[in-house]
C-alpha positions in Angstrom: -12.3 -12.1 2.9 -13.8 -11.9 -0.2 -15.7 -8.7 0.1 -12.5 -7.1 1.7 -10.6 -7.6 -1.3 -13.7 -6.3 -3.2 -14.1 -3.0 -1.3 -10.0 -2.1 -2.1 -10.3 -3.6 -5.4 -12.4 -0.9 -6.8 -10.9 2.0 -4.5 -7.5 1.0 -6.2 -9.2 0.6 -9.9 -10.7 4.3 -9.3 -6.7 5.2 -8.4 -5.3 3.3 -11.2 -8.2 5.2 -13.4 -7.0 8.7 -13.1 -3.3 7.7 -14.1 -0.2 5.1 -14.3 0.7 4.7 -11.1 3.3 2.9 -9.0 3.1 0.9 -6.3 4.4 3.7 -3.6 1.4 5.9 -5.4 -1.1 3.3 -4.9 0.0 3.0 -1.2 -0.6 6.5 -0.3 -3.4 6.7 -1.9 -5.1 3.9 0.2 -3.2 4.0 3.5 -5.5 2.0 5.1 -4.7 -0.8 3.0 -2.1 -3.5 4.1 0.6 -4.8 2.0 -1.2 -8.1 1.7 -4.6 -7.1 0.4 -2.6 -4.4 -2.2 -0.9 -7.3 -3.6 -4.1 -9.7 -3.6 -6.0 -7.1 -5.2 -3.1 -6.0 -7.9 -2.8 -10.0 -8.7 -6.8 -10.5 -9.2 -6.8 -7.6 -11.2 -4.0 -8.6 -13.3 -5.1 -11.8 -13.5 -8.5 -11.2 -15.1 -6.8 -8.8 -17.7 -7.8 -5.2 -16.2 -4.8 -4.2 -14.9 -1.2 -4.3 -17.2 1.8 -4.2 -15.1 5.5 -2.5 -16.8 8.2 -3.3 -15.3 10.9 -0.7 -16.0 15.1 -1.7 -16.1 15.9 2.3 -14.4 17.7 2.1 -11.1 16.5 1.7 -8.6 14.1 -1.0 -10.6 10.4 0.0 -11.0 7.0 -1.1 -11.8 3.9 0.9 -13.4 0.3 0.1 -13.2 -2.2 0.8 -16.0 -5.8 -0.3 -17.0 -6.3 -2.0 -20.0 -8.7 -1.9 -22.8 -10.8 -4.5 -21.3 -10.4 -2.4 -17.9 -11.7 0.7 -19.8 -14.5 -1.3 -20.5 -15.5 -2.0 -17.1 -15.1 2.0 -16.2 -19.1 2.8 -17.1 -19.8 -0.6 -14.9 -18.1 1.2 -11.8 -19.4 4.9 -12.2 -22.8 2.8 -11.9 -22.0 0.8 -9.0 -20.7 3.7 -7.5 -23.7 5.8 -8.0 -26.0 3.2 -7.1 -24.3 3.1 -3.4 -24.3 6.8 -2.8 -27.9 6.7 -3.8 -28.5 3.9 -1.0 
């Protein structure tokens, strides 16, 4: 389970990368992704301070997904890990 969550955590970090995105972005950006994991994944990044979540008061209510400083940070860590697969 763990490397599942892994393996959607950074495609939706590289998503989240390019721009704010909401959750029906995020969604069709990853389609093979359940509702379950997308959630998980949003949480763990939340949790460990990567990913800032706005909630907006429009109607109909919505939410908007951007990467923090700390998650900035961790961008040059990615573009490495990334690299390092395609090159194995």
């Amino acid at each position: 389970m763990v490397w599942v969550v892994g393996f959607y955590l950074g495609k939706q970090y590289f998503q989240i990368c390019m721009d704010i995105r909401k959750y029906g972005e995020l969604k069709k950006q990853i389609p093979d992704i359940s509702e379950k994991i997308l959630i998980q994944v949003r949480k763990c990044l939340g949790y460990y301070g990567i990913l800032h979540k706005k909630s907006l008061n429009d109607i109909p209510p919505r939410v908007e997904y951007t990467l923090t400083q700390k998650g900035l940070k961790v961008l040059p860590l990615i573009d490495l890990m990334k690299e390092f697969v395609s090159d194995n």
